[in-house]
Each structure stands twice: as structure tokens, then as C-alpha cells.
N, C-alpha and C positions, 0 to 999 in steps of 0.2 A: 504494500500500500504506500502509497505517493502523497505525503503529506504537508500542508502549511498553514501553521499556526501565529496567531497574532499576539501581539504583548506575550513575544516565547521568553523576555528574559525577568517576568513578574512570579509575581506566590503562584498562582495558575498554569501560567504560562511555561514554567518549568515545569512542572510537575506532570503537566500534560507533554511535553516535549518528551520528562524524561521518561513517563509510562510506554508511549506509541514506540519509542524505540527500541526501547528495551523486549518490545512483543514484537518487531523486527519491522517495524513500517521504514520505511525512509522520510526521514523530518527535517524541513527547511523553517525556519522562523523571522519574523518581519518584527523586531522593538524598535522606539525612539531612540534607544539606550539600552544596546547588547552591553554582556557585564563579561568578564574573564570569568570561565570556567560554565558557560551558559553549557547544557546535557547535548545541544545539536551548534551544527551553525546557525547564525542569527544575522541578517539582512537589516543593517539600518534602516528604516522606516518611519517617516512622521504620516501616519494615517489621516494626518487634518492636511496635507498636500495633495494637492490635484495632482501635479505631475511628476512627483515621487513614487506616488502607488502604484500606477500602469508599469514604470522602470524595476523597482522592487519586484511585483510580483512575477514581471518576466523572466527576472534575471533567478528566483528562485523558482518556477518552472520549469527554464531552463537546465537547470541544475539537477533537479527531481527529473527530469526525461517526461513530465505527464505531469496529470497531478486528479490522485481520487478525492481525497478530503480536503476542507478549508473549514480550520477551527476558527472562529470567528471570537478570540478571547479577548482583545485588547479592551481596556474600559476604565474608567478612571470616576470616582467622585469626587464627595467636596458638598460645604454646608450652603444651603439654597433653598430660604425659606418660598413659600408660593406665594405670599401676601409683599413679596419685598419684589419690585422690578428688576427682570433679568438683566445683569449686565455679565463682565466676560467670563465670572465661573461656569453660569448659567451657561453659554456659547459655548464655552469649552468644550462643557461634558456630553452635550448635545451632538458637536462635533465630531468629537471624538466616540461615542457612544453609538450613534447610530449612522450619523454620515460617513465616521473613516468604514464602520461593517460593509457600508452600500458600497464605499471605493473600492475596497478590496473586491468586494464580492463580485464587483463590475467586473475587474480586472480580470477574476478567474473564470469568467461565467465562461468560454468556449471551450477551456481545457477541462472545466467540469462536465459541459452536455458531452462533450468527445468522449468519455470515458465512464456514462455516464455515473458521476461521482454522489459526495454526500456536501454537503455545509449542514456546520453544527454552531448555531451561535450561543451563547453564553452568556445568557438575559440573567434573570435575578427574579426572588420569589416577591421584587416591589414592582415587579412588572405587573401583578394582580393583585398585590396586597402593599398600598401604600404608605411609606411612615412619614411623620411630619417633619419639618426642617428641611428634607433633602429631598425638595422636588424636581430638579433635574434631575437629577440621578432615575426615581420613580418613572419619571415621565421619558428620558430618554430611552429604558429599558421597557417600556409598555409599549410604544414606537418602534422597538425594535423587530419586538414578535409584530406588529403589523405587517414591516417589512417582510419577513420572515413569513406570514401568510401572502402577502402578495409573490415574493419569490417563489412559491409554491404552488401557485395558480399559474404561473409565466414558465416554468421551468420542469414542472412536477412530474412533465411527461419522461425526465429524462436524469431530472438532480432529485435524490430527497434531500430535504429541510428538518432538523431538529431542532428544538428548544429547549435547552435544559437550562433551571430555573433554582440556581444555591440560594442558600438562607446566607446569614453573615459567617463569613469565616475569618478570622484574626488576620489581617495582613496591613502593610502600609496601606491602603484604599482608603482608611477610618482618618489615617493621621490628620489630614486637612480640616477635616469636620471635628475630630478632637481639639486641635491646636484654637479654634474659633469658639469655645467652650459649649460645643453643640454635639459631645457623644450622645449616641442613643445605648451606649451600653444600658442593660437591662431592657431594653426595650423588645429584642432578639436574643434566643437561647443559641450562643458559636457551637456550628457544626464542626466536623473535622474536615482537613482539605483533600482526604483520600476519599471519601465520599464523592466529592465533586468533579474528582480523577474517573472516578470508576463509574461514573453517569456518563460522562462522555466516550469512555471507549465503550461502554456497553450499548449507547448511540452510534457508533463509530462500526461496530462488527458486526450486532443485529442482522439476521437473515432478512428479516423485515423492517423498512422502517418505522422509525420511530416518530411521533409526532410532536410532544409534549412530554418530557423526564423530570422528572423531581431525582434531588438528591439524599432525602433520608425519608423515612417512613414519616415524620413530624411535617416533614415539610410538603406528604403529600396529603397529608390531611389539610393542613394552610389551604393548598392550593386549591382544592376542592373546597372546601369552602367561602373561598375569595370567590371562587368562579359562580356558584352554585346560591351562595349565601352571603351575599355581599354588605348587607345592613349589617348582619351579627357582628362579622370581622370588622366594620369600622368601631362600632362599639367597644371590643373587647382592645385595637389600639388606644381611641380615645381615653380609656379610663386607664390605661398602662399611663399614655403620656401625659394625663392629668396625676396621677401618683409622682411623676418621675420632677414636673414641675413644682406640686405643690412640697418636693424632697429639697429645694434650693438648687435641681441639680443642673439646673443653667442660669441662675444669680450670675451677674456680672457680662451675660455674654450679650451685647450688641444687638446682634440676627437675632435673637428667642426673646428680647424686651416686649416686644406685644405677647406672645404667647404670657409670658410670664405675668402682663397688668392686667390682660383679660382674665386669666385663672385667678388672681389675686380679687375681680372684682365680684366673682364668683362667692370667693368662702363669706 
């Protein structure tokens, strides 16, 4: 198997590089910021570049002789309340989140119908169950499965499309939204990152594809009831993050001051 994975030199990104080849795919990978020691080669790549993507993804095609897969991992957040106007983190994430998936995905789309391959993109379980604070993040990853069913009506004859959908797993992604005093620790129970290894190759080698993957049994109860029961789940957030407010646990922070004077005017 002929593989190319995005943000290959992240928590994810290796991990999934270094499972596919260790089960003997052949793995090319596209980061911002390859690191010494990355499990595969790694393809400098700014996924927010129009004309970097098409060069990248040729030159690691080329390399791969073909190409069956295209792991669609790259993805970045960061703190982004909905009530505050978008400016560039908001852009960022957006860009990076769903626009570079569409670039890349563009770039592979002939050598995936030629063969005919898989993409597997690597949404998040706030693609149907959104948390407060970080609505880009939610919103660029709900957008993505959009994408992800349109590629699938345009392509479906010929690529399968999977979405698999982790819970929070410990990685630098949080730091940004930590350092802005807007963790939602508590707010989500951390998965483990092998879990989220093992949804994608199980997406990945599947006889049949797949459509929709969850990463733990927790998380496909979540998801099924996001889907299915959509009032309940906002409930059972709102009154986590009314607990997690009414705790002092974002006092001081800038971005969460309205959340924080509306709950205050509450008690």
C-alpha cells in the first residue's frame, strides 16, 4: 500500500506514519515542520499554500510510484470563542482544517480514482458534539465531514471516504487554548493515542469501506447520541461548562469574560 499522510511529523501524524509502516505500507508524509528522527520521510509542506500542495504532493507521489491512501491528519486549534468576531486564529484553523484537506485532496484526486484508493480524514468527535470556547476548531471539523460527504458523492464510484472522529487526546493541539487561560480540561475524558492509530488502519485495510469510525466505545456512544439526540448532548455540555465556570476555572482569561459575567449573573 502507497501511502500519504499529512501533519506526519505531529502526536498523530507519527504515530500513524509509524503504525502503516511498520505493517509494511510504503509512507511518504507532507508537515510544515519535518522534525529529525520523523518514522518515514517527510515532505515540507504549508497546507495553507496554493502552490506548494500540487509540488509536494507530486513530488511525494512520485516517490511512492502510485498512491492508495491519503491520510488526511494535518489540523491545528487554538481558543475561539463564537460570540467574539473571527479574526486570524479563527482563519487559521479554518484554513488549515478544512481548506489545506481540500488542497491536498485536490492534488491526489487522479492518482487516487487510478488506483482506485481510500482518503481517510481525521475530523474530531466536535464535528457533532460541540464544546464552547473553540469554535473554529468545532466548526472547521463539522465542515470537514461535509467535505468528506461531498467527496463521496463526486468520487465514490471509484475513492472510498472515511471519517474517523477522536475524542481529546493529550498533545501540543490544547497548548494554545491552555496558554489563553481557556483549557477545557474536564470538560472531555483523554483517550489514549493508540486508539486513534488503530481507527485509522482499521479504516485503512477494511474489506469494506468504512463510513463513519469512532475511536473508543465512549466515544461511540457520544457520537450516536450527538447524531440521534442532539438536545440531550447540548445539555449535558452546558451544565459541565457551567460547573467548570462557576469553578473560577477561566477567572482572568480575556476570550471566556462574557461567558464568565453571564454565569455570574445567573447564580
Amino acid at each position: 500500500m502507497r501511502v500519504l499522510v499529512t501533519g506526519a511529523s505531529g502526536t498523530f501524524g507519527r504515530a500513524i506514519c509509524a503504525r502503516l509502516s511498520g505493517l509494511g505500507a510504503r509512507v511518504v508524509g507532507l508537515d510544515a515542520a519535518p522534525r529529525p528522527g520523523d518514522p518515514v520521510e517527510v515532505i515540507a509542506c504549508d497546507v495553507t499554500d496554493d502552490a506548494a500542495v500540487p509540488a509536494a504532493v507530486e513530488a511525494a507521489i512520485g516517490r511512492l510510484g502510485g498512491l492508495d491512501l491519503l491520510v488526511n491528519n494535518a489540523g491545528i486549534g487554538g481558543p475561539a470563542p463564537a460570540e467574539l468576531p473571527p479574526g486570524d486564529e479563527v482563519r487559521r484553523q479554518l484554513d488549515v482544517n478544512l481548506l489545506g484537506v481540500w488542497r491536498v485532496t485536490a492534488a491526489c484526486a487522479d492518482a487516487l480514482v487510478a488506483s482506485r484508493g481510500r482518503v481517510i480524514m481525521l475530523s474530531s468527535r466536535m464535528a457533532v458534539m460541540q464544546l464552547p470556547l473553540a469554535a473554529a476548531y468545532g466548526a472547521s471539523k463539522r465542515a470537514l465531514v461535509a467535505y468528506a460527504d461531498a467527496l463521496r458523492m463526486e468520487l465514490g464510484t471509484h475513492v472510498d471516504v472515511t471519517c474517523v472522529y477522536p475524542s481529546a487526546v493529550r498533545s501540543p493541539i490544547h497548548d494554545s487554548t491552555a496558554a489563553a487561560g481557556l483549557s477545557l480540561e474536564g470538560m472531555s475524558r483523554y483517550e489514549p493515542l493508540e486508539g486513534v492509530v488503530d481507527a485509522v488502519v482499521r479504516a485503512a485495510l477494511s474489506r469494506r469501506p468504512l463510513r463513519d469510525v469512532t475511536t473508543t466505545r465512549r466515544g461511540a456512544v457520544e457520537f450516536f447520541l450527538a447524531r440521534h439526540l442532539p438536545a440531550l448532548t447540548d445539555r449535558i455540555v452546558a451544565r459541565t461548562f457551567a460547573r467548570r465556570v462557576r469553578s473560577g476555572a477561566f477567572a482572568g482569561a480575556e476570550l471566556a469574560a462574557g461567558a464568565v459575567r453571564r454565569h455570574a449573573d445567573r447564580a
